[in-house]
GUGU-32146 format. One record per residue: residue in three letters; y negated, x negated, z negated of N, C-alpha, C, CB in turn. Coordinates in pm, whole numbers. Glycine has a CB too. Example, Ala and Ser with C-alpha at 12.3 -4.5 7.8 and 13.67 -1.06 7.14 Angstrom:
SITE; ALA; 569; -1319; -780; 450; -1230; -780; 330; -1320; -780; 447; -1131; -905
SITE; SER; 225; -1285; -708; 106; -1367; -714; -3; -1290; -787; 60; -1408; -572
END
This chain:
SITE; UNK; -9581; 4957; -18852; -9664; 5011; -18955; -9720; 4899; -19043; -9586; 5111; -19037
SITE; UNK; -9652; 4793; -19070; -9705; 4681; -19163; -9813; 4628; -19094; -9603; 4566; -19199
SITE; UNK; -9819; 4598; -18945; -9905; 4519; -18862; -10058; 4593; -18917; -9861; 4534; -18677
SITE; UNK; -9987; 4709; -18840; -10162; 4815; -18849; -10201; 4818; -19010; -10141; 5036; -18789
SITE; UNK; -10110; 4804; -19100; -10142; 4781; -19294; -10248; 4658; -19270; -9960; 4711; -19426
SITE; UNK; -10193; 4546; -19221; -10247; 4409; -19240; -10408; 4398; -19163; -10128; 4296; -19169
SITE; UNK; -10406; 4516; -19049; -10540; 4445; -18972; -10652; 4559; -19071; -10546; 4470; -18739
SITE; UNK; -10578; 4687; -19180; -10684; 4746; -19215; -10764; 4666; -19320; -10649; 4873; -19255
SITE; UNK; -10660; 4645; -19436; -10668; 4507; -19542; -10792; 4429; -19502; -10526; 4392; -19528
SITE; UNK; -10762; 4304; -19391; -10860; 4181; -19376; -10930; 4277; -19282; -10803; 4012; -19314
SITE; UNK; -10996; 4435; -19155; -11079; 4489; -19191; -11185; 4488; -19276; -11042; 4537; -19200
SITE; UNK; -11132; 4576; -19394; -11143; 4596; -19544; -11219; 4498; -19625; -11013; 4600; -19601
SITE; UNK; -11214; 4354; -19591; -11214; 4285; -19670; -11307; 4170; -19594; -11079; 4266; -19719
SITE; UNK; -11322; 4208; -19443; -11476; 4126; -19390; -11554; 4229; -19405; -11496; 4062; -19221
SITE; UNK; -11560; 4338; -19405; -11715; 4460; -19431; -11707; 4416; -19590; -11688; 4698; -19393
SITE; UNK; -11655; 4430; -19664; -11690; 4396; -19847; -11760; 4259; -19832; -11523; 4373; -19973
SITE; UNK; -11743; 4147; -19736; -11789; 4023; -19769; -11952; 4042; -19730; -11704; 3901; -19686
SITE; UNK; -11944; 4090; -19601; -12055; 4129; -19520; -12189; 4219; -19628; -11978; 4234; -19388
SITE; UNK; -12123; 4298; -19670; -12217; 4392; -19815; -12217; 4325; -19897; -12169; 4525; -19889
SITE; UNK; -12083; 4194; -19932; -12209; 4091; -20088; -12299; 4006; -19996; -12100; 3929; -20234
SITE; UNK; -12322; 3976; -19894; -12397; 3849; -19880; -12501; 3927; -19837; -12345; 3726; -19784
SITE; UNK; -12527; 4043; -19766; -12671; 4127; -19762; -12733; 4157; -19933; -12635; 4302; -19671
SITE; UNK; -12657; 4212; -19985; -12695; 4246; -20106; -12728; 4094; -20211; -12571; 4347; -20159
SITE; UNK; -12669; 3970; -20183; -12740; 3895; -20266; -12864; 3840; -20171; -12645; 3782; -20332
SITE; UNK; -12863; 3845; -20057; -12977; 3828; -19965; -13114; 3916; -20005; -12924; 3869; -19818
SITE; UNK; -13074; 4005; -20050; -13208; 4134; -20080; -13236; 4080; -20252; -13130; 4366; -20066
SITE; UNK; -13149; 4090; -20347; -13208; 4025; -20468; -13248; 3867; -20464; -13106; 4044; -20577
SITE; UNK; -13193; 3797; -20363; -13276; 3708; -20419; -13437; 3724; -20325; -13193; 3550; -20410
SITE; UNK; -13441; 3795; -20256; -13553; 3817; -20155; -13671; 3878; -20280; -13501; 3948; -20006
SITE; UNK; -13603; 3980; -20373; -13657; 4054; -20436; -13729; 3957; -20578; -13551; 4167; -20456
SITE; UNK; -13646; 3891; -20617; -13669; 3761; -20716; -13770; 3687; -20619; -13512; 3656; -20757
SITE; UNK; -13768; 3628; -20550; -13919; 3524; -20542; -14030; 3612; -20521; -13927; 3402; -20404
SITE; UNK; -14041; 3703; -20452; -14115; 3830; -20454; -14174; 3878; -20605; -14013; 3941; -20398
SITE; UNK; -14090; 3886; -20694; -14075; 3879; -20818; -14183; 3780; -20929; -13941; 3842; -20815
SITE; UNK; -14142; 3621; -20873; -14179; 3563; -20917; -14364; 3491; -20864; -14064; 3508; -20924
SITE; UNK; -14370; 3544; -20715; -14459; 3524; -20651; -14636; 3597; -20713; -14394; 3572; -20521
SITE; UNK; -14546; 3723; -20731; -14659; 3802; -20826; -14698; 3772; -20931; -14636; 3911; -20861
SITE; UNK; -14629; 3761; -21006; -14598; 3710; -21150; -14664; 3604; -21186; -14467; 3677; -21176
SITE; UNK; -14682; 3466; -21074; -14752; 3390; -21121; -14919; 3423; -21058; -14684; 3258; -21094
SITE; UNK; -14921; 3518; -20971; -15088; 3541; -20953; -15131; 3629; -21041; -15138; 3597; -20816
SITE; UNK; -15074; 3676; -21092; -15122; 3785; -21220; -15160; 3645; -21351; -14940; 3930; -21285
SITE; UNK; -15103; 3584; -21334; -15135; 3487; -21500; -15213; 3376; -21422; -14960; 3403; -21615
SITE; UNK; -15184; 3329; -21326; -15297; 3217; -21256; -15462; 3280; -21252; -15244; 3184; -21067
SITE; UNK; -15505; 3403; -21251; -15642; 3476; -21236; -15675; 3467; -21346; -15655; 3614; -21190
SITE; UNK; -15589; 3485; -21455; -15708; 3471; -21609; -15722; 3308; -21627; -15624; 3551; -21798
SITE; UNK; -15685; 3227; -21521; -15810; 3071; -21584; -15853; 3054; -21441; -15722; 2873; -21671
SITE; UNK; -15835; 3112; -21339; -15894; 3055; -21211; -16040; 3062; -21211; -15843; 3128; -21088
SITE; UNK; -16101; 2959; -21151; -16249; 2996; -21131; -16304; 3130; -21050; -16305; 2880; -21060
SITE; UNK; -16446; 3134; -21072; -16462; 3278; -21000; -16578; 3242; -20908; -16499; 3418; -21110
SITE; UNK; -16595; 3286; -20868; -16663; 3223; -20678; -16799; 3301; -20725; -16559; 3315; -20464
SITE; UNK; -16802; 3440; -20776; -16923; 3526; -20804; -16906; 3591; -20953; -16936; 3647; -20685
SITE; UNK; -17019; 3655; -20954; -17014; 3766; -21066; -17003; 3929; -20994; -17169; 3750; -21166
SITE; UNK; -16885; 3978; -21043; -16888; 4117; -20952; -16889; 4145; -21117; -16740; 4185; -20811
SITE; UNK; -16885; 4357; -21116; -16867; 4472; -21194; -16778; 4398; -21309; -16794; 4606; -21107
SITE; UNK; -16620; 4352; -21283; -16530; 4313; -21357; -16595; 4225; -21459; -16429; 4258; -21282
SITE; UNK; -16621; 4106; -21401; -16697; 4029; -21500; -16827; 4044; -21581; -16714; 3938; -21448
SITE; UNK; -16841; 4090; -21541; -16991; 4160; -21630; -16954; 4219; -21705; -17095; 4252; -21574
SITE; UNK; -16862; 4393; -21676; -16822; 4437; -21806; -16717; 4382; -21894; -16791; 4552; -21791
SITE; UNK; -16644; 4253; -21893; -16576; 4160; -21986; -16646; 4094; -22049; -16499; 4080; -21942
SITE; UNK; -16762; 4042; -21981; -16893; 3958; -22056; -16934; 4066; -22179; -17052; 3927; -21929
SITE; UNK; -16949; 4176; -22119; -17024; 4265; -22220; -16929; 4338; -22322; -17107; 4376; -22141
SITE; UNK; -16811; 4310; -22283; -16731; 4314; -22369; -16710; 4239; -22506; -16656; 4303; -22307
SITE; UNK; -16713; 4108; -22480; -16723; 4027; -22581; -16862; 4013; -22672; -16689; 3911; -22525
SITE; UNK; -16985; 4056; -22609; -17109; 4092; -22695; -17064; 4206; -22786; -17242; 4139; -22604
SITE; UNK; -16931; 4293; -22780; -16945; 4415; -22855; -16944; 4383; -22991; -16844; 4513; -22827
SITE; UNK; -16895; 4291; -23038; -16912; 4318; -23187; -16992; 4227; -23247; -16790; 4318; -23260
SITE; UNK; -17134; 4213; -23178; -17260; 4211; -23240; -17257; 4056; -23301; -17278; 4339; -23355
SITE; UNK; -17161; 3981; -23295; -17181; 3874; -23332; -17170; 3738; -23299; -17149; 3886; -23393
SITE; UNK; -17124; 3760; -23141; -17077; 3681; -23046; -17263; 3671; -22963; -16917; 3767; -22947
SITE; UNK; -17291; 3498; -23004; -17465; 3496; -22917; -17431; 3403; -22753; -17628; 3361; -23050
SITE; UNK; -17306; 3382; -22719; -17296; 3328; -22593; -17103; 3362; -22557; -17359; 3141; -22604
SITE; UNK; -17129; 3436; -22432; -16987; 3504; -22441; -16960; 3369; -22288; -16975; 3743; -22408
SITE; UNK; -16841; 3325; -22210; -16793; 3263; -22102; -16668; 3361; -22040; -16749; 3113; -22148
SITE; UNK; -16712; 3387; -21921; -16577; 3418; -21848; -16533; 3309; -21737; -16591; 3564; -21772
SITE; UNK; -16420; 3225; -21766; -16298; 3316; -21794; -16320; 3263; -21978; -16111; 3263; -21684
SITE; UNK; -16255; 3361; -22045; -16268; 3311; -22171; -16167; 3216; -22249; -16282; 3415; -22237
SITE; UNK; -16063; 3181; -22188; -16006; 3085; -22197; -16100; 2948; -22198; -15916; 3099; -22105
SITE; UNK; -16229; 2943; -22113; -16305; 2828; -22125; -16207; 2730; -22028; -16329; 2779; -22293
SITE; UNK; -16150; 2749; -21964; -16054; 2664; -21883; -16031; 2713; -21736; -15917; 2661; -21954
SITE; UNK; -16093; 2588; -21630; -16062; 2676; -21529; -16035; 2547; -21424; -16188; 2798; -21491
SITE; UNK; -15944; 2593; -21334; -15916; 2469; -21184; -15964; 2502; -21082; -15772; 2440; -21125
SITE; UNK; -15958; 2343; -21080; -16107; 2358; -20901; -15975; 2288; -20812; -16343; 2189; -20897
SITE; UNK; -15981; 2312; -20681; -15917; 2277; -20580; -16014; 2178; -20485; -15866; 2404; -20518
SITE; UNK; -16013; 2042; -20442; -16069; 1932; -20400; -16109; 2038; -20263; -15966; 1778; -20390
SITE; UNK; -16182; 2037; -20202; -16274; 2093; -20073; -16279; 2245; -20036; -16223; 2027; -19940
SITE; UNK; -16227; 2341; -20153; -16235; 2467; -20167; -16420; 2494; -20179; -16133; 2511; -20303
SITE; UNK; -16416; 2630; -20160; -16545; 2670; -20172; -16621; 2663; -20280; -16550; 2773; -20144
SITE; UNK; -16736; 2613; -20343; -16765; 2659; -20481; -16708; 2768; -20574; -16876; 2687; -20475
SITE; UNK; -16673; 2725; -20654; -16626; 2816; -20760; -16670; 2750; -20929; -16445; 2830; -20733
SITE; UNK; -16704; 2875; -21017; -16716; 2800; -21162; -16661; 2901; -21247; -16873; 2756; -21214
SITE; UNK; -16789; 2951; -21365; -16807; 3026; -21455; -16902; 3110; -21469; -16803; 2975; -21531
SITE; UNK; -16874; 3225; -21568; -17011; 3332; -21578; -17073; 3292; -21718; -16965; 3523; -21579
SITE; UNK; -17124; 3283; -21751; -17151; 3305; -21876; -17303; 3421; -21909; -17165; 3149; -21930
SITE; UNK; -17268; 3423; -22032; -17438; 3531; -22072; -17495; 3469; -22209; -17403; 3750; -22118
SITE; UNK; -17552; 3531; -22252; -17643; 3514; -22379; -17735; 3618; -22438; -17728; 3410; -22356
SITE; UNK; -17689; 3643; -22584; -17734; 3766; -22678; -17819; 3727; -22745; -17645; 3828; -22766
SITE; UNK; -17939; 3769; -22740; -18066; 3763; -22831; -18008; 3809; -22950; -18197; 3855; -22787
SITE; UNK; -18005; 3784; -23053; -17962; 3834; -23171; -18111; 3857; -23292; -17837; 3716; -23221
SITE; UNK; -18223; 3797; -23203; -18348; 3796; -23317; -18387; 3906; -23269; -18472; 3675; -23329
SITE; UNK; -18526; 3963; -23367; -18571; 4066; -23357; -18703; 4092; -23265; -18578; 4094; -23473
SITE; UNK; -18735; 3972; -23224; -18836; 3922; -23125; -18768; 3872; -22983; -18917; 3797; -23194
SITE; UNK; -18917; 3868; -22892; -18848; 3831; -22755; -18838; 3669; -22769; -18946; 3885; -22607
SITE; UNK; -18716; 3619; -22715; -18747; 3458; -22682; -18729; 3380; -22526; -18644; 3378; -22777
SITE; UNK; -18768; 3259; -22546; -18775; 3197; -22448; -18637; 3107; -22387; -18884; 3129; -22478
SITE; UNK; -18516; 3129; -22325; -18374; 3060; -22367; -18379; 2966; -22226; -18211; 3187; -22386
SITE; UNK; -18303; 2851; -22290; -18298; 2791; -22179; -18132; 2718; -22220; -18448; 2688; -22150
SITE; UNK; -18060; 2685; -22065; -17918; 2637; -22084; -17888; 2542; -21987; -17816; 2744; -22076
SITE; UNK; -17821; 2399; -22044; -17811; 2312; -21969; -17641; 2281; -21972; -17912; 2206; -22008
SITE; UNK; -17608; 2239; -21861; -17440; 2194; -21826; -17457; 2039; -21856; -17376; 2227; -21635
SITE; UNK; -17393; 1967; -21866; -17356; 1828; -21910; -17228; 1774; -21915; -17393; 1810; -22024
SITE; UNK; -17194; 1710; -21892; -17028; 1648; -21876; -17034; 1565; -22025; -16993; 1513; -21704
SITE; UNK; -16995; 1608; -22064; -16942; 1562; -22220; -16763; 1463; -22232; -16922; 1748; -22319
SITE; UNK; -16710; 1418; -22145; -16573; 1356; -22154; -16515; 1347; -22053; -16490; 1409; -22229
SITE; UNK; -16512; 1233; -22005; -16451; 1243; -21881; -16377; 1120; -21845; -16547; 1275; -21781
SITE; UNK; -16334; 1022; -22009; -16230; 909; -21990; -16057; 974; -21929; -16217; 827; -22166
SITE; UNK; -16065; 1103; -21914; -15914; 1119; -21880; -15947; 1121; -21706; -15827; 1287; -21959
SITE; UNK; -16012; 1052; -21639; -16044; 1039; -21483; -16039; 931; -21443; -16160; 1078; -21438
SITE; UNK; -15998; 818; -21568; -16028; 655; -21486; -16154; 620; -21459; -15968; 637; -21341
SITE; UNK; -16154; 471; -21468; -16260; 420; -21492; -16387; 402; -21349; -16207; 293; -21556
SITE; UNK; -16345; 519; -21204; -16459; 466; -21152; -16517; 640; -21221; -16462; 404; -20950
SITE; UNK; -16508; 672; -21272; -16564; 855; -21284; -16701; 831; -21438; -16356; 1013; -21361
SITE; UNK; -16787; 880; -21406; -16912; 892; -21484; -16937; 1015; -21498; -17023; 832; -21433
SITE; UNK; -17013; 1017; -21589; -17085; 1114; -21678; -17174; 1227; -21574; -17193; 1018; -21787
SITE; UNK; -17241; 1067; -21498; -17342; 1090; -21407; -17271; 1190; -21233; -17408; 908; -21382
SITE; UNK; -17170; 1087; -21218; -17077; 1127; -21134; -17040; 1272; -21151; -16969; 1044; -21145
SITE; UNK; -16977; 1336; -21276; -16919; 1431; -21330; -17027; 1547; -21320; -16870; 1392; -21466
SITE; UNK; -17163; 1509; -21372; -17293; 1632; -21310; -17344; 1652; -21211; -17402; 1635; -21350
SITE; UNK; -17309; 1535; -21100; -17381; 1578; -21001; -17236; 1668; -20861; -17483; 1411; -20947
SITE; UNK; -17149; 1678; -20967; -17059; 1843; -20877; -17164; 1930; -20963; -16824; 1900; -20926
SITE; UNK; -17167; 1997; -21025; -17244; 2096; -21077; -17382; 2129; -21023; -17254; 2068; -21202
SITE; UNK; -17361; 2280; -20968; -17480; 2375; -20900; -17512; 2474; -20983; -17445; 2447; -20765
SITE; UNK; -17622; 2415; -21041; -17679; 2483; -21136; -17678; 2482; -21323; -17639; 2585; -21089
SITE; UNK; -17733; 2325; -21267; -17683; 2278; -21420; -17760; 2308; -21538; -17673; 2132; -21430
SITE; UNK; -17923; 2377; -21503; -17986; 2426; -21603; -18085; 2497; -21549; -18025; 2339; -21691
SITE; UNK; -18120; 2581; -21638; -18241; 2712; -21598; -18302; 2768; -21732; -18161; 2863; -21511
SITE; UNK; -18402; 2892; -21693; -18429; 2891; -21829; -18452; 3033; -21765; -18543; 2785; -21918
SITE; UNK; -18496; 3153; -21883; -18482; 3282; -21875; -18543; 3362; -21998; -18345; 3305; -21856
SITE; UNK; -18630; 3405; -22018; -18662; 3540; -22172; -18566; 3618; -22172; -18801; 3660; -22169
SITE; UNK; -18529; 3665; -22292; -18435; 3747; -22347; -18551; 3845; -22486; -18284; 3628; -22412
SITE; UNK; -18550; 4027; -22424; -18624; 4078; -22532; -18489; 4051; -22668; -18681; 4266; -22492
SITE; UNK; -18581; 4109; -22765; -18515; 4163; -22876; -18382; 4232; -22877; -18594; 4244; -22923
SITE; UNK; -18248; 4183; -22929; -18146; 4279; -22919; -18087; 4273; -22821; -18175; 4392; -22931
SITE; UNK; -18141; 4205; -22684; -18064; 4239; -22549; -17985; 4107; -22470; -18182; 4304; -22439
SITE; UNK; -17925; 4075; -22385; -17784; 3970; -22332; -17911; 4031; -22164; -17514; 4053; -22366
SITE; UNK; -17862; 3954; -22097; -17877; 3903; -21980; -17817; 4026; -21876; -17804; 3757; -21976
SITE; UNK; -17931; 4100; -21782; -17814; 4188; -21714; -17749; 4152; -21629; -17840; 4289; -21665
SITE; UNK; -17717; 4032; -21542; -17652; 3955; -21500; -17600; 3835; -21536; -17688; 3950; -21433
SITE; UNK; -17507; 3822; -21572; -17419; 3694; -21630; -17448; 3596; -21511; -17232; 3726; -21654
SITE; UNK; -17491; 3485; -21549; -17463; 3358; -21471; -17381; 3300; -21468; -17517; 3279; -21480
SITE; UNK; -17382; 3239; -21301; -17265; 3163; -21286; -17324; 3044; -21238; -17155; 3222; -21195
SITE; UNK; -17239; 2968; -21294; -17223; 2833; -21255; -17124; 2774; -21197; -17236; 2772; -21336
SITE; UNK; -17134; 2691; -21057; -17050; 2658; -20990; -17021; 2511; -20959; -17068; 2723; -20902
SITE; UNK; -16908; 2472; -20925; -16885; 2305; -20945; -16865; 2289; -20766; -16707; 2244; -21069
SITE; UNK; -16951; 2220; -20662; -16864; 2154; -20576; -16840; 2014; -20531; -16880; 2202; -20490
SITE; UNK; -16709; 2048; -20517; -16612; 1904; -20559; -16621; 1821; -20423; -16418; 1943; -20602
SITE; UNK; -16607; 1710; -20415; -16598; 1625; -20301; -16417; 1576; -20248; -16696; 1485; -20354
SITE; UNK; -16406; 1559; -20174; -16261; 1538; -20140; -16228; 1405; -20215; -16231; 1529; -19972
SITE; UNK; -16332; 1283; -20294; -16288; 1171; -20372; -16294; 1256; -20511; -16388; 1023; -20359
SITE; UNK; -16288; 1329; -20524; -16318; 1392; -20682; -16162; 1345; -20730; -16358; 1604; -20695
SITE; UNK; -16124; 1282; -20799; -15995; 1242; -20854; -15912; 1329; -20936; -16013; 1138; -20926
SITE; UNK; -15838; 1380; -20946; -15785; 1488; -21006; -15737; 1472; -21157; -15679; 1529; -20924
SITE; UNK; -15801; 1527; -21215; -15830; 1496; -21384; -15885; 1612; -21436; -15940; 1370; -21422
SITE; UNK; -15914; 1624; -21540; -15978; 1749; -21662; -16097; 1653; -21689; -15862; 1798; -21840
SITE; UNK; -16236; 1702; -21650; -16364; 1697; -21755; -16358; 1799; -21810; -16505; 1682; -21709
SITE; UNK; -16444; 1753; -21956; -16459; 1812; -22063; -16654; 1829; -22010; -16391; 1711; -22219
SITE; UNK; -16713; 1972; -22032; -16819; 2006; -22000; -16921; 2044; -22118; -16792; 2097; -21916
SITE; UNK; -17028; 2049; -22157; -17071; 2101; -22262; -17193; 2183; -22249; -17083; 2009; -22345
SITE; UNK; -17177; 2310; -22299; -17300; 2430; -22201; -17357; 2474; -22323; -17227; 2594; -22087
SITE; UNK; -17513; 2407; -22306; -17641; 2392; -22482; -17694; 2528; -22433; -17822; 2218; -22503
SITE; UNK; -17747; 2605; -22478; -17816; 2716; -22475; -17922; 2688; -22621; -17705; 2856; -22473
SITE; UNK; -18068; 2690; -22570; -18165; 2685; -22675; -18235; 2801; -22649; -18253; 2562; -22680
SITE; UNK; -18285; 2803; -22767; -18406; 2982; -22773; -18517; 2881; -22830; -18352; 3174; -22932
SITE; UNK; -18615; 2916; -22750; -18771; 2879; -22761; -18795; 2723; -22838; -18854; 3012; -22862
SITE; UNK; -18654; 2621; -22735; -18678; 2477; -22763; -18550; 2447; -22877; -18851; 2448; -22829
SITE; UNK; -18466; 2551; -22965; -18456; 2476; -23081; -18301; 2530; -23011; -18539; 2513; -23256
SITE; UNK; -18157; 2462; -23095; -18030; 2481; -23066; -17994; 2609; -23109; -17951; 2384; -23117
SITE; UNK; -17930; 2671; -23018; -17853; 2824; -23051; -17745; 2821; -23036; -17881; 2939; -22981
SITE; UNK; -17644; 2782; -22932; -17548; 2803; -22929; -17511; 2675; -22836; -17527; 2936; -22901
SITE; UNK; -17378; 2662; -22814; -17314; 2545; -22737; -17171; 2604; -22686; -17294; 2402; -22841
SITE; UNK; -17060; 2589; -22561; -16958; 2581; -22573; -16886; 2467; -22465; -16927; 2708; -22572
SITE; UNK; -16757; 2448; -22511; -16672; 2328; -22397; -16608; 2402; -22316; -16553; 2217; -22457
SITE; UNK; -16636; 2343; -22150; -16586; 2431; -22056; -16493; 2340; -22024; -16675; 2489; -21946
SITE; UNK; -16354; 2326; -21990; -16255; 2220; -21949; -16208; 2252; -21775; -16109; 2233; -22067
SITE; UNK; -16296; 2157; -21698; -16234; 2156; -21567; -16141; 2087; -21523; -16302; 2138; -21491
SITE; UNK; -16087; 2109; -21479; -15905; 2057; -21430; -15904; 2067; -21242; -15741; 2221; -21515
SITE; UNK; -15946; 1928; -21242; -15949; 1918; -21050; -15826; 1909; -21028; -16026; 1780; -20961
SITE; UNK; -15787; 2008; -20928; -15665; 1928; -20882; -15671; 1913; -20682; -15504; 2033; -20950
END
């Protein structure tokens, strides 16, 4: 009777081992799973955006809502990373007529800072990734752009991996309206 006691015991006691090591096998399966999501949910509000779909437009037009915002950027963080030989990707931006007349707007991209890249990286260097570095467009009375523009950066595989600092002028009929800093982060 003791024998058959002893083989139920260590039995007993390889199925209990067998159920912790599945069961920490499934939480930690469940944890990177966990954590996998988690960081694509917070990596999308600064990633660049390849287009302008529905989403971005109505966030653009979101930020025109309270009438006092004359150049809205998505992502609005103003911060976004480019990946060295990925597809074009940039920013949307728009622009709110705020006068009571129609005007004439025009917006130029410019690399405004770009000593955190080392000394072979230029100004010149730094604009010529940028597709679509200026255009121009009428805006009536009262009204934003019904398509947000985008602007897109493509990078060369020597693009050195650093943050330029960008600077996006928006003028109405020649004179300064608005300005903002877009911070690209190659990696």
């Amino acid at each position: 009777m003791g024998l058959k006691m002893k083989k139920m015991n260590s039995k007993g006691a390889m199925e209990m081992s067998v159920g912790t090591i599945v069961t920490i096998v499934l939480l930690m399966s469940v944890l990177v799973l966990g954590l996998y999501f988690v960081q694509k949910i917070f990596a999308s509000g600064s990633n660049a955006i390849d287009s302008v779909d529905s989403q971005v437009q109505s966030e653009i037009n979101r930020l025109f809502s309270n009438g006092e915002t004359k150049l809205a950027v998505y992502p609005t963080s103003r911060e976004i990373t480019l990946k060295k030989g990925d597809t074009p990707k940039g920013f949307a931006f728009s622009v709110y007529n705020n006068d009571v007349s129609e005007a004439d707007f025009e917006y130029t991209l410019k690399a405004s800072d770009v000593t955190n890249c080392g000394n072979t990286m230029t100004k010149q260097i730094a604009e010529s990734y940028i597709l679509g570095k200026t255009a121009s467009f009428p805006l009536g009375p009262g009204s934003s752009l019904d398509n947000a523009r985008l602007v897109r950066f493509d990078l060369p595989e020597s693009a050195p991996p650093c943050t330029i600092i960008y600077t996006l002028d928006v003028k109405r009929n020649g004179a300064e309206y608005s300005n903002a800093d877009i911070f690209v982060t190659i990696k």
